[in-house]
Backbone as JSON, one array per atom type, in Angstrom:
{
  "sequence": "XXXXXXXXXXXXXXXXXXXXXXXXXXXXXXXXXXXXXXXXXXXXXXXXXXXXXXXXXXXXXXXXXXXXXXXXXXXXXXXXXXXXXXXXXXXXXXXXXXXXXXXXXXXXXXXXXXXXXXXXXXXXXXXXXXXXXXXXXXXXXXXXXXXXXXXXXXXXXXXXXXXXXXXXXXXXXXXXXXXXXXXXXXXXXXXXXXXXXXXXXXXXXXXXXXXXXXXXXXXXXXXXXXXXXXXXXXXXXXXXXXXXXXXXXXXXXXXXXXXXXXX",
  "N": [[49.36, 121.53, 81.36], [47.91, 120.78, 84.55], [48.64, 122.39, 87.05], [49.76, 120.04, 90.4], [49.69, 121.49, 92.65], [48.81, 125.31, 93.81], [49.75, 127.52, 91.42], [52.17, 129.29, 91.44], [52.1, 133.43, 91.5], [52.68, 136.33, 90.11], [54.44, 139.45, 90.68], [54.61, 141.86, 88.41], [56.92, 144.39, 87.56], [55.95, 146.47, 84.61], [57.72, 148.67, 83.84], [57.28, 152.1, 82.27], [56.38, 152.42, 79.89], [57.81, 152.44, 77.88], [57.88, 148.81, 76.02], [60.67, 147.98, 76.29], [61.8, 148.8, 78.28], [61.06, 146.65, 80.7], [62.29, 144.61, 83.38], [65.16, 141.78, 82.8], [64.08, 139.96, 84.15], [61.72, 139.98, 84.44], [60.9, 140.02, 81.75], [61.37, 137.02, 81.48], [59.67, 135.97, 83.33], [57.35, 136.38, 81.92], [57.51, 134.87, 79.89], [57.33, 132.34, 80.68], [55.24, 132.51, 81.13], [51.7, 131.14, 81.96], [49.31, 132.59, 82.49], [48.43, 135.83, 82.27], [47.84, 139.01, 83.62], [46.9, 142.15, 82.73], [47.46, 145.74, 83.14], [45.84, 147.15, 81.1], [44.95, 150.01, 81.2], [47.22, 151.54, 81.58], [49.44, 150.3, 80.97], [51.33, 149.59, 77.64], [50.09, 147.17, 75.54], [51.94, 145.88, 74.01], [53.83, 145.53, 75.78], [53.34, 142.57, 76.4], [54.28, 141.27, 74.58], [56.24, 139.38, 75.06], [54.98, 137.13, 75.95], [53.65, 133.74, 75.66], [52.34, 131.35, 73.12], [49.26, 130.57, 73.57], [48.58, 131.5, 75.71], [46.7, 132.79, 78.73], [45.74, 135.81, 78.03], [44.48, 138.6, 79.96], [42.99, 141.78, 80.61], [42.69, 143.85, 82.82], [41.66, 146.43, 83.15], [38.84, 146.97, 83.22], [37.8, 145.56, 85.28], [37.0, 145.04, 88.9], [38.42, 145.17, 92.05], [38.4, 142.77, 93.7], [37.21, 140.85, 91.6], [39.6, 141.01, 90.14], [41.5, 139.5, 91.87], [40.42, 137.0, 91.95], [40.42, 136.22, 89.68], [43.02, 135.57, 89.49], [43.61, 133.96, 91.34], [42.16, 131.68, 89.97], [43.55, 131.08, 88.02], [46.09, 130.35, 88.53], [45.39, 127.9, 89.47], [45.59, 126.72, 87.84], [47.75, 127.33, 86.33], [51.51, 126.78, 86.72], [52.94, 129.35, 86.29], [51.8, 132.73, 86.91], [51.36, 136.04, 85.81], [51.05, 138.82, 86.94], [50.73, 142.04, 85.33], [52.58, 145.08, 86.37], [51.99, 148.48, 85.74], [54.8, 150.71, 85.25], [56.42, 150.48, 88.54], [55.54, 147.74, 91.16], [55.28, 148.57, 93.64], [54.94, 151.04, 93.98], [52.44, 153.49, 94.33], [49.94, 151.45, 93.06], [48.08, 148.41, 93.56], [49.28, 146.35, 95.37], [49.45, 145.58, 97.65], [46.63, 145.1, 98.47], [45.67, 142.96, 96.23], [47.99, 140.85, 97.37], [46.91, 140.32, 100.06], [44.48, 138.58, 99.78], [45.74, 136.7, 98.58], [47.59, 135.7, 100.11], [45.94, 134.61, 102.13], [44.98, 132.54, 100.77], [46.82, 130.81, 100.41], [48.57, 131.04, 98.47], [51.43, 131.17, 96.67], [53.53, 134.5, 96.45], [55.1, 136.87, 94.94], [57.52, 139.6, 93.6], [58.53, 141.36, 90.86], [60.72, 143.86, 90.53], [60.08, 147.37, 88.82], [60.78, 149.83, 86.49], [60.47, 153.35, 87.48], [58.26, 155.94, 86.33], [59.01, 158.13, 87.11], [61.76, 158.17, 87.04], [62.21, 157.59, 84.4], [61.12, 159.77, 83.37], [62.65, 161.85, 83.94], [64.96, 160.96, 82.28], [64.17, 160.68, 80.17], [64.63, 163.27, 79.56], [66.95, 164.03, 80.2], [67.7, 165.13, 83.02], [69.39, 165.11, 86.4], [68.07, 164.13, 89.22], [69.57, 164.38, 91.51], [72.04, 166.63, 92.62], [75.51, 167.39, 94.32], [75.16, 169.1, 96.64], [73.59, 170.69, 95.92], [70.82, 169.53, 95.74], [69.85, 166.39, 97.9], [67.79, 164.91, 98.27], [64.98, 163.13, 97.37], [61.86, 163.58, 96.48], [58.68, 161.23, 96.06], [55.2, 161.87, 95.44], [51.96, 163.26, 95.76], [49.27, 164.93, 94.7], [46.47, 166.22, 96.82], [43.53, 163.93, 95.82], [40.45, 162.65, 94.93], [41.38, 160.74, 96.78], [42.55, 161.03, 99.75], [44.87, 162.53, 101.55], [47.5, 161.54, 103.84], [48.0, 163.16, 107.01], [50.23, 165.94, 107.59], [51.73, 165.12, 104.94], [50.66, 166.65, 103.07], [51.55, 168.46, 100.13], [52.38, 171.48, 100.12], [53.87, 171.43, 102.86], [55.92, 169.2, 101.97], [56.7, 170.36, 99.89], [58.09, 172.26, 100.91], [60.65, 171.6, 102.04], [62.3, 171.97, 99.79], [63.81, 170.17, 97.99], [64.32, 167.65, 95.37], [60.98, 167.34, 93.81], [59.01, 165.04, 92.92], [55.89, 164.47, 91.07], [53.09, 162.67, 91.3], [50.07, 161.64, 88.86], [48.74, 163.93, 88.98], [47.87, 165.69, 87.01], [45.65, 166.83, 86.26], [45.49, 168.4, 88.4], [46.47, 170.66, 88.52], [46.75, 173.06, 88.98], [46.56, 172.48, 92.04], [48.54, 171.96, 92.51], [50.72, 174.71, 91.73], [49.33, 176.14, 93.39], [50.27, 175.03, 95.71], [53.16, 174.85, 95.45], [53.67, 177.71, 95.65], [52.84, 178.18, 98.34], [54.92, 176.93, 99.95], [56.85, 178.47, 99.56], [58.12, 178.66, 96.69], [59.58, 180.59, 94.42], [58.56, 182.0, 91.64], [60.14, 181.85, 89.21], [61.02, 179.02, 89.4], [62.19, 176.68, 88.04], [60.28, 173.94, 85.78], [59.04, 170.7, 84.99], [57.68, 168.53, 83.03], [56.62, 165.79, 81.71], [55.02, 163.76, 79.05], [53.64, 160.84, 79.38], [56.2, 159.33, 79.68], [58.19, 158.15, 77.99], [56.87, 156.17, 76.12], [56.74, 155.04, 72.94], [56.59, 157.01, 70.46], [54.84, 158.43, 71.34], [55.83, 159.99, 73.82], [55.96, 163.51, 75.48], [57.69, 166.22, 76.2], [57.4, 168.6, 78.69], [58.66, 172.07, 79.12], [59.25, 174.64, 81.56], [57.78, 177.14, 83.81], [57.48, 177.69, 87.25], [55.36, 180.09, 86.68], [53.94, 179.9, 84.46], [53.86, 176.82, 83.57], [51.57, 175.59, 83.62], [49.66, 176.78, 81.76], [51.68, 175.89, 79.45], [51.08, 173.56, 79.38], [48.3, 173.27, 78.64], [48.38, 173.99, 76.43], [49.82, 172.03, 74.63], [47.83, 169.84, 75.26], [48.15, 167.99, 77.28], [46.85, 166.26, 79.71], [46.36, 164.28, 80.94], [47.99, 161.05, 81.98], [51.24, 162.07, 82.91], [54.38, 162.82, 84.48], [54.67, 165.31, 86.77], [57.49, 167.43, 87.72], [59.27, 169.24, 90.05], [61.8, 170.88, 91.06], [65.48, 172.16, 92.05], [67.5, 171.18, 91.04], [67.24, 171.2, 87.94], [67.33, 171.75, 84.76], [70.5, 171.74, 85.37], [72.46, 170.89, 83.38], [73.1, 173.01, 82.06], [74.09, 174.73, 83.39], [76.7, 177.84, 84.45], [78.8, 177.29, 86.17], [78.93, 174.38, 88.58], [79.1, 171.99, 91.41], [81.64, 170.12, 91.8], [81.21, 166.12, 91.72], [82.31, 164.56, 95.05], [83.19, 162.24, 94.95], [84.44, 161.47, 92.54], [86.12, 163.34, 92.28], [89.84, 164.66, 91.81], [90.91, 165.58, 94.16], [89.92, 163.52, 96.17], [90.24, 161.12, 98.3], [89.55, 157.79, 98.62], [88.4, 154.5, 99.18], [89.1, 152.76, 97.15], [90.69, 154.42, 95.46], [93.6, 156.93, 95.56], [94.08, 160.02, 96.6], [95.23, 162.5, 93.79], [95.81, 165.26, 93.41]],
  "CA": [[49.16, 120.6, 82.46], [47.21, 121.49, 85.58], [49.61, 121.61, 88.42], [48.91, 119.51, 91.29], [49.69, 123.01, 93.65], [48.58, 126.48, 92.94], [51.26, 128.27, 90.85], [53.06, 130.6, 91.94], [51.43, 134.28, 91.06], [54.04, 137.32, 89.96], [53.69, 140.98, 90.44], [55.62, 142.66, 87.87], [56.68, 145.94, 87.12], [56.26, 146.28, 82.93], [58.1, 149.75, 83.2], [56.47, 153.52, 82.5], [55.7, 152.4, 78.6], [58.34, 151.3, 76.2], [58.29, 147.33, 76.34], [62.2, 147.05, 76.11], [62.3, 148.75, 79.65], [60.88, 145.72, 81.83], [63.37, 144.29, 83.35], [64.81, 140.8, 82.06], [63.5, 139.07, 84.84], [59.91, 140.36, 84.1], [60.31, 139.46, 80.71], [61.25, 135.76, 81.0], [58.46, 135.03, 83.43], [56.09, 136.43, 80.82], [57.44, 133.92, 78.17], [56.84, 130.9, 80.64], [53.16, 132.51, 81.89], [50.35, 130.36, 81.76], [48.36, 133.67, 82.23], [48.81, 137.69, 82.17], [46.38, 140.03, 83.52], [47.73, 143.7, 82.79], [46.62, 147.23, 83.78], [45.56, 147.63, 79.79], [44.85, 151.18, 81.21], [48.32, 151.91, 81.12], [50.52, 149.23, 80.3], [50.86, 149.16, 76.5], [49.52, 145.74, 75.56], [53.03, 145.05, 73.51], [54.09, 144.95, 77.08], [52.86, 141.71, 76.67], [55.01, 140.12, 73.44], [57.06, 137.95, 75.19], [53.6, 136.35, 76.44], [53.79, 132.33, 74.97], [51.1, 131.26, 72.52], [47.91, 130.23, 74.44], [48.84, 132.08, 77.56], [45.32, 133.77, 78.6], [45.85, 137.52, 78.54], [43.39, 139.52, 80.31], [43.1, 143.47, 80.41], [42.56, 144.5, 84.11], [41.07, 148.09, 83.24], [37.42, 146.78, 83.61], [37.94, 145.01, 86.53], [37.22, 145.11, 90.21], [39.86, 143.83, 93.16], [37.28, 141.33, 93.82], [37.73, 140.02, 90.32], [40.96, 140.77, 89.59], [41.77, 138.43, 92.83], [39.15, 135.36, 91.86], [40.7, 135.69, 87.92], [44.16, 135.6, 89.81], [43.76, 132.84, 92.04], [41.77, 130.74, 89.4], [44.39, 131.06, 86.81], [46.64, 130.03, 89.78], [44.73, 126.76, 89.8], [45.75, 126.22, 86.22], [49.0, 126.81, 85.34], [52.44, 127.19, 87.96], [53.29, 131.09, 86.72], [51.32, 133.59, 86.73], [51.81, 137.16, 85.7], [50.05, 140.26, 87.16], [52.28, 143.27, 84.86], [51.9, 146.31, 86.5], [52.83, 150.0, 85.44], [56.12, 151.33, 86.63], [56.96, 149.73, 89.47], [54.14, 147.9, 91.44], [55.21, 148.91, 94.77], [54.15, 152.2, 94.11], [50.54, 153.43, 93.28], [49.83, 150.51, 92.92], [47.35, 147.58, 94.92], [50.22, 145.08, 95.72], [49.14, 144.54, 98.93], [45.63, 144.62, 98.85], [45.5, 141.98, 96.19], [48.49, 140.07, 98.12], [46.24, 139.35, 101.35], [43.57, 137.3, 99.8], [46.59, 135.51, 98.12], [48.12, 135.14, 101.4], [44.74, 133.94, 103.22], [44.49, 131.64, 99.97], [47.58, 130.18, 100.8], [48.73, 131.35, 97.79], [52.89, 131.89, 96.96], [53.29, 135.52, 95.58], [56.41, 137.5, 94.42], [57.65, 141.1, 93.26], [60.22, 141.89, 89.78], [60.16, 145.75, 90.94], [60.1, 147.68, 87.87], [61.27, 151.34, 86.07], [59.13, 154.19, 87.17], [57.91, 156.92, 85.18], [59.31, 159.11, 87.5], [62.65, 157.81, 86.78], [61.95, 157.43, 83.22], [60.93, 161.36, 82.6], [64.21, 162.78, 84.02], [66.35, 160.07, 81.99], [63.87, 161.56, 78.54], [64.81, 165.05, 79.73], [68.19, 164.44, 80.21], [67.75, 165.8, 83.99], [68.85, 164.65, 87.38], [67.66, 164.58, 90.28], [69.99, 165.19, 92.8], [72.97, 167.19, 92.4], [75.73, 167.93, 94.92], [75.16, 170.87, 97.23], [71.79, 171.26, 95.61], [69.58, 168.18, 96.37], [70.21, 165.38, 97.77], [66.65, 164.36, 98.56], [63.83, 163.19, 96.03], [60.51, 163.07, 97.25], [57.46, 160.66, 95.53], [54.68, 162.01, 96.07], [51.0, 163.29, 94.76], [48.78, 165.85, 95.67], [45.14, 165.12, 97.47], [42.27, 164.3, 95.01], [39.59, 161.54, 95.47], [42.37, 159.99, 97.47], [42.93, 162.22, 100.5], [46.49, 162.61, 101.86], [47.53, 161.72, 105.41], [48.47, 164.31, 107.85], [51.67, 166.51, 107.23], [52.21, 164.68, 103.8], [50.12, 167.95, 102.08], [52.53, 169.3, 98.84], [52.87, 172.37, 100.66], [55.0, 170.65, 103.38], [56.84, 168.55, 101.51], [57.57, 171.13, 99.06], [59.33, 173.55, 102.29], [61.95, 171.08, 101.77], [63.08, 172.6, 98.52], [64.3, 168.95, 97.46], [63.59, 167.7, 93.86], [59.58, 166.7, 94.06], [58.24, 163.91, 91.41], [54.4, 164.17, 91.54], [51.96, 161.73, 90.8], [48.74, 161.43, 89.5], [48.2, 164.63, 89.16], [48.62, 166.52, 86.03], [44.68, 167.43, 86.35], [45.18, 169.0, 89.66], [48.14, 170.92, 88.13], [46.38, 174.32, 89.64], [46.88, 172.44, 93.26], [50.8, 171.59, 92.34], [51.25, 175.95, 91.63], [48.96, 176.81, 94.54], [51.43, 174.58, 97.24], [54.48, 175.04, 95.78], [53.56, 179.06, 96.03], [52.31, 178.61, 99.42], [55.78, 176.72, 100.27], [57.77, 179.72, 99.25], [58.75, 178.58, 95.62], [59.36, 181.66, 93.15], [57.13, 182.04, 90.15], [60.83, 181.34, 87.88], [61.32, 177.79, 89.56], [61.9, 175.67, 86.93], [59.34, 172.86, 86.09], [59.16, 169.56, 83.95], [55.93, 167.73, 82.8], [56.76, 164.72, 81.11], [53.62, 162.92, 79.22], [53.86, 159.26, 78.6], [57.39, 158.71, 79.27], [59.38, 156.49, 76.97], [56.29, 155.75, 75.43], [57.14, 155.15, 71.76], [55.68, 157.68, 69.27], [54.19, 159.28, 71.92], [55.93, 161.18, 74.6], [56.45, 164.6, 75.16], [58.76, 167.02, 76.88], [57.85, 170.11, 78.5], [59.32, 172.58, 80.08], [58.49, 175.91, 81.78], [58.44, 177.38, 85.52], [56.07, 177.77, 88.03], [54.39, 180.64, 86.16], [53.66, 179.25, 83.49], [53.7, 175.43, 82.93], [50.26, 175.16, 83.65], [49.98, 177.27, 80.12], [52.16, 175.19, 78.33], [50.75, 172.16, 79.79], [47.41, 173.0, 78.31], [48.83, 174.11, 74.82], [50.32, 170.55, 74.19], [46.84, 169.18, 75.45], [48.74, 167.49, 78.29], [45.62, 166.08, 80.55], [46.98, 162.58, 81.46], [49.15, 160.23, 81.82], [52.16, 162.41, 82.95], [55.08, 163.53, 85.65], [55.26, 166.67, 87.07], [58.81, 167.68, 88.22], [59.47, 170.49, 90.37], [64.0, 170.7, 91.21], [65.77, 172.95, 91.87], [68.13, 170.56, 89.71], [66.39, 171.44, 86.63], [68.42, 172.87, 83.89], [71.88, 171.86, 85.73], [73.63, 170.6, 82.16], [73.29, 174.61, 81.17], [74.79, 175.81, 84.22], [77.76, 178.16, 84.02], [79.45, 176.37, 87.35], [78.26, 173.02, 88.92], [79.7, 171.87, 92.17], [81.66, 168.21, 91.86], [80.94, 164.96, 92.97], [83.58, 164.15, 95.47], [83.63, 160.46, 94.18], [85.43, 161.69, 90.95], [87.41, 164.75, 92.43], [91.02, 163.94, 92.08], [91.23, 165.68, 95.17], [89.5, 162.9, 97.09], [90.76, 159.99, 98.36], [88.69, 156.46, 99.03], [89.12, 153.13, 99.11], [89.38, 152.13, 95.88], [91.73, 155.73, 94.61], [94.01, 157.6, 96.39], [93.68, 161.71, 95.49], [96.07, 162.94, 92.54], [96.09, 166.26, 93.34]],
  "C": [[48.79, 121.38, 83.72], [48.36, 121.04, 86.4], [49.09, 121.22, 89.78], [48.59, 120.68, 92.68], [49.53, 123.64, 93.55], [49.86, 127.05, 92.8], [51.29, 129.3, 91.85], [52.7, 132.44, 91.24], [52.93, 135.5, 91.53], [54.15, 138.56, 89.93], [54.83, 141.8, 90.08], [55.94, 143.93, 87.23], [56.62, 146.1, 85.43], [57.19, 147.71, 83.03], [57.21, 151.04, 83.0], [55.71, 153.07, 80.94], [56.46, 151.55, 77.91], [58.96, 149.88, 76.89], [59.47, 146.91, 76.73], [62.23, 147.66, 77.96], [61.52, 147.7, 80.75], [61.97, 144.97, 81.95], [63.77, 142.65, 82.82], [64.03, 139.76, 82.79], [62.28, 138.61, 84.38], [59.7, 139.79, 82.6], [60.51, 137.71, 80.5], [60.67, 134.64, 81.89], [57.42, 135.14, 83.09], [56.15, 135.12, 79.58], [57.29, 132.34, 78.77], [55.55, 130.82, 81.44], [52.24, 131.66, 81.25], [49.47, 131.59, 82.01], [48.93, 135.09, 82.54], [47.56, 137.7, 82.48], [47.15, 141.34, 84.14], [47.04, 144.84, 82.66], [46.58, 147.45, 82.09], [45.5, 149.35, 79.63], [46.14, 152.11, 81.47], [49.41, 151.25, 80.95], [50.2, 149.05, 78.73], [50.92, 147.55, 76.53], [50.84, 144.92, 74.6], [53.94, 144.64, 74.78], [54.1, 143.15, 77.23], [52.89, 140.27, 75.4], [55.71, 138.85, 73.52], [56.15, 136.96, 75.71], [54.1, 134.97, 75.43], [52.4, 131.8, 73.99], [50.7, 130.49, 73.31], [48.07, 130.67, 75.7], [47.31, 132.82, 77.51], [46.04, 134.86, 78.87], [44.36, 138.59, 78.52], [44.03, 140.69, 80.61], [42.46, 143.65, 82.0], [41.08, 145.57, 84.25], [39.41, 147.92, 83.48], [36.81, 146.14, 84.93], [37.93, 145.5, 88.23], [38.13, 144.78, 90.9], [39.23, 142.61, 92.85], [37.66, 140.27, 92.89], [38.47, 139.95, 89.63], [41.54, 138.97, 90.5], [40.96, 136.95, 92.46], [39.91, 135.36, 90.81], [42.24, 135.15, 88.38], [44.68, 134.0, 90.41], [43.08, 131.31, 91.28], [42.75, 129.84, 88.41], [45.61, 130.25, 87.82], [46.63, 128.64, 89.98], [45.52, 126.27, 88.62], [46.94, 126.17, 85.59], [50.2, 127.83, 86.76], [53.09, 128.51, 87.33], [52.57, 131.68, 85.89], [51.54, 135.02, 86.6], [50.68, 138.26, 86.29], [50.63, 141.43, 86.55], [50.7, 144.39, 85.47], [52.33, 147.31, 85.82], [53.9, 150.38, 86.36], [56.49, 150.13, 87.32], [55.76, 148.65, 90.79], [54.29, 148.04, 92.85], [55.09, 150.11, 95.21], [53.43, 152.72, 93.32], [50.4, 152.62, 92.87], [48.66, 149.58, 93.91], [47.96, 146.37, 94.96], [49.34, 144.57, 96.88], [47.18, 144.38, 99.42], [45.48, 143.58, 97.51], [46.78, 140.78, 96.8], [47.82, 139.73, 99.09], [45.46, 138.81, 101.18], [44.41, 136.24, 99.29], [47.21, 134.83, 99.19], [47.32, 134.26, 102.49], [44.29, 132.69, 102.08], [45.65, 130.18, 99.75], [48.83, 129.89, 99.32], [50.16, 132.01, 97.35], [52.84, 133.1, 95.97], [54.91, 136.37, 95.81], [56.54, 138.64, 93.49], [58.81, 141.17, 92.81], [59.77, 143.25, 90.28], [60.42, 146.26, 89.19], [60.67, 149.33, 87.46], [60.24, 152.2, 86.57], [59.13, 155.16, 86.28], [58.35, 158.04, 85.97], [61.24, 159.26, 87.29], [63.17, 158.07, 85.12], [61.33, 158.64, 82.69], [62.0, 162.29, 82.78], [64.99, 161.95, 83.23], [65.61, 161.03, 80.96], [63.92, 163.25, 78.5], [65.84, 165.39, 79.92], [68.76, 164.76, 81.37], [68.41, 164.8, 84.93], [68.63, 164.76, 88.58], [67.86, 164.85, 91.66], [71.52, 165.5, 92.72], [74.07, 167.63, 93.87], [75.65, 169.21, 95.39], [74.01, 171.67, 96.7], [71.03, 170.65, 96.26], [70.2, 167.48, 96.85], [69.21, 164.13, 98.34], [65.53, 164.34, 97.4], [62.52, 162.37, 96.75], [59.29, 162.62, 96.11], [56.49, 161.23, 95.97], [52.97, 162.25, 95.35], [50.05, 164.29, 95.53], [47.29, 165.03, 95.7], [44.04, 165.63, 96.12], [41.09, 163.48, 95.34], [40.17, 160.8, 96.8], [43.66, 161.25, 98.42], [44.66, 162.16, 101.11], [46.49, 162.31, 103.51], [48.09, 163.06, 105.9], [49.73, 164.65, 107.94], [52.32, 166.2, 105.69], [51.05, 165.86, 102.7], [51.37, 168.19, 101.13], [53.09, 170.48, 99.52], [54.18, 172.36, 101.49], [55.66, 170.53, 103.08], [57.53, 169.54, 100.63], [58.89, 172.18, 99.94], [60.87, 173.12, 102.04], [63.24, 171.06, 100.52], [64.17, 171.56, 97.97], [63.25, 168.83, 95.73], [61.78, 166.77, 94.26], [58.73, 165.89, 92.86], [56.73, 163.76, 91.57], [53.51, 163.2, 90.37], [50.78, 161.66, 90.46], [47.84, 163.07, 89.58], [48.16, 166.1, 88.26], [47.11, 167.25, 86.33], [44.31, 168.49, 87.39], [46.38, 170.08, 89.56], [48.16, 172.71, 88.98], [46.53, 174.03, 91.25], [47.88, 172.64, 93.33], [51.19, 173.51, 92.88], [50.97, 176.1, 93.06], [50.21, 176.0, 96.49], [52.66, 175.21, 97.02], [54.76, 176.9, 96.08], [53.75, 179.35, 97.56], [54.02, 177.9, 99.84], [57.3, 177.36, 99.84], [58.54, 179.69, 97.29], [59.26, 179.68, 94.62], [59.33, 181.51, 91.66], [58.44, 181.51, 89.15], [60.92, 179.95, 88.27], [61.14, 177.19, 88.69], [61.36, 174.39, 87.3], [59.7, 171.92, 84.95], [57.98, 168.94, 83.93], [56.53, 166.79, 81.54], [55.04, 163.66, 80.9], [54.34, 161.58, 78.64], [55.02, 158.69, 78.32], [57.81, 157.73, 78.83], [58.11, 155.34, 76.21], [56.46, 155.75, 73.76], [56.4, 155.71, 70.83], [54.89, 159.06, 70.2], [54.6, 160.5, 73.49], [56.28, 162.01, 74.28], [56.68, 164.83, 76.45], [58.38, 168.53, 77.12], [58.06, 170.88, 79.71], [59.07, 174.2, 80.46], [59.07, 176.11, 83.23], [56.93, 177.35, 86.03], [55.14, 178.99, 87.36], [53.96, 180.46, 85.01], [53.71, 177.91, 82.61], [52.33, 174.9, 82.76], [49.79, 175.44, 81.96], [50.32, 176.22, 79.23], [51.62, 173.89, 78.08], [49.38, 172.34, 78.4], [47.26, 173.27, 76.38], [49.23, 173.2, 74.08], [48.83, 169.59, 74.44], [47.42, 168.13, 76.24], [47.69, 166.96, 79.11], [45.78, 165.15, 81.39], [48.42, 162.26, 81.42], [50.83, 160.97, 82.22], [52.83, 162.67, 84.31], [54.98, 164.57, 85.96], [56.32, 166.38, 88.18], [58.81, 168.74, 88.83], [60.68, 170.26, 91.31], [64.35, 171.66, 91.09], [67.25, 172.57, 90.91], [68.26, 170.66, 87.87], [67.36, 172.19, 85.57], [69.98, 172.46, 84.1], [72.62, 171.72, 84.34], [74.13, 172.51, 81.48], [74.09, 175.83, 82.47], [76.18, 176.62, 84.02], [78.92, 177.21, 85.11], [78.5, 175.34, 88.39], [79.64, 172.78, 89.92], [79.96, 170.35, 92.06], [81.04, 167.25, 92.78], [82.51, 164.89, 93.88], [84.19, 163.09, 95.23], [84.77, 160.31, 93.33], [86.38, 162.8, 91.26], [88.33, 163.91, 92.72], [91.39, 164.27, 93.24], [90.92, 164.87, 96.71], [89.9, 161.48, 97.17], [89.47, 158.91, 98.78], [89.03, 155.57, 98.69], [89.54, 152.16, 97.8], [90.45, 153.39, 94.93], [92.11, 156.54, 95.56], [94.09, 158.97, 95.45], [94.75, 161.72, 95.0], [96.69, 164.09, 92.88], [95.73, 166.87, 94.87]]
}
């Protein structure tokens, strides 16, 4: 049934790969979509099981804004929920908000399930995390400049000074920029690294691990090219440490409002 108002259009995160991680939200306004249109270019397309028979599902990856937005707002016309699944999360890397303002000038109601990222989702398949007392306690998103130049002060180099754990994006091909910053931001050549391809993709990710002198190496020995995280923490490794500094949360020696200290 055509609704007499334009539906309601949904911008949802599917997760880094494996279907079961979208969250349930995401999956049970796929099962009452009147249409999907999903980044095919990295959303696997089982992403897209709990879909309802006759839901249209379109594949993105060939697509302009232009005509993502016209297929968006048509479908819109046609049935009250609509799905947009993104990768990860779609409030980052992502074009939330440039297709949100023709929805907004179309008068058009629009809404955000946030989703798992893949940056999230390569330290959980590595076991790692990413901020440890008295080590980290900062985790920076980020990506180095390629087609898509960087603003001012947000260079890798920079950000890396801050010797916080660094999740990069986007940039496994540029993996010779990643060495050359984190060099130039004092790193030493053992810093341990992580390159996660295709996290929590089923059948298909991999795990690897190295340092700054040599991940690039390993990277290219696995045929690594796409699709992956790079990690650079000084977190890295903690489960193998000989001494690890507590949380205070769990020290019996700390008191808070919910436990008074023991000891």
């Amino acid at each position: 049934m055509i609704p007499s108002t334009p539906g309601k259009i949904w911008f949802v995160g599917a997760g880094p790969g494996d279907p079961e991680l979208i969250t349930v939200k995401g999956q049970k306004l796929l099962a009452q979509a009147g249409a999907v249109l999903f980044a095919g270019s990295l959303v696997d397309r089982a992403a897209t099981m709990w879909a309802p028979p006759g839901c249209a599902i379109r594949d993105s990856k060939d697509m302009t804004l232009e005509e993502m937005t016209a297929w968006l707002i048509d479908q819109a016309s046609r049935h009250a929920t609509v799905v947009r699944l993104q990768t990860g999360d779609p409030s980052l890397y992502g074009a939330l908000i440039e297709l949100a303002r023709p929805l907004r000038d179309a008068g058009i109601e629009w809404a955000v399930v946030p989703g798992v990222s893949s940056a999230m989702a390569s330290m959980a398949a590595a076991g790692e995390s990413m901020t440890l007392p008295e080590v980290t306690q900062t985790v920076i998103l980020t990506r180095v400049e390629g087609r898509t130049p960087m603003p001012d002060g947000e260079d890798l180099a920079s950000l890396a000074a801050h010797r916080s754990t660094i999740c990069i994006f986007l940039s496994i091909t540029l993996m010779h920029k990643v060495e050359k910053a984190l060099r130039e931001a004092g790193w030493p050549e053992d810093s341990p690294m992580l390159v996660v391809h295709k996290a929590s993709w089923p059948g298909e990710q991999k795990i690897l691990r190295g340092t700054l002198a040599d991940i690039k190496a390993r990277c290219r020995e696995a045929g690594v090219a796409s699709q992956a995280m790079i990690v650079a923490s000084p977190t890295l490794g903690a489960l193998h440490w000989e001494t690890l500094v507590r949380s205070k949360l769990y020290d019996p020696t700390f008191t808070h409002r919910f436990r008074k200290a023991s000891a």
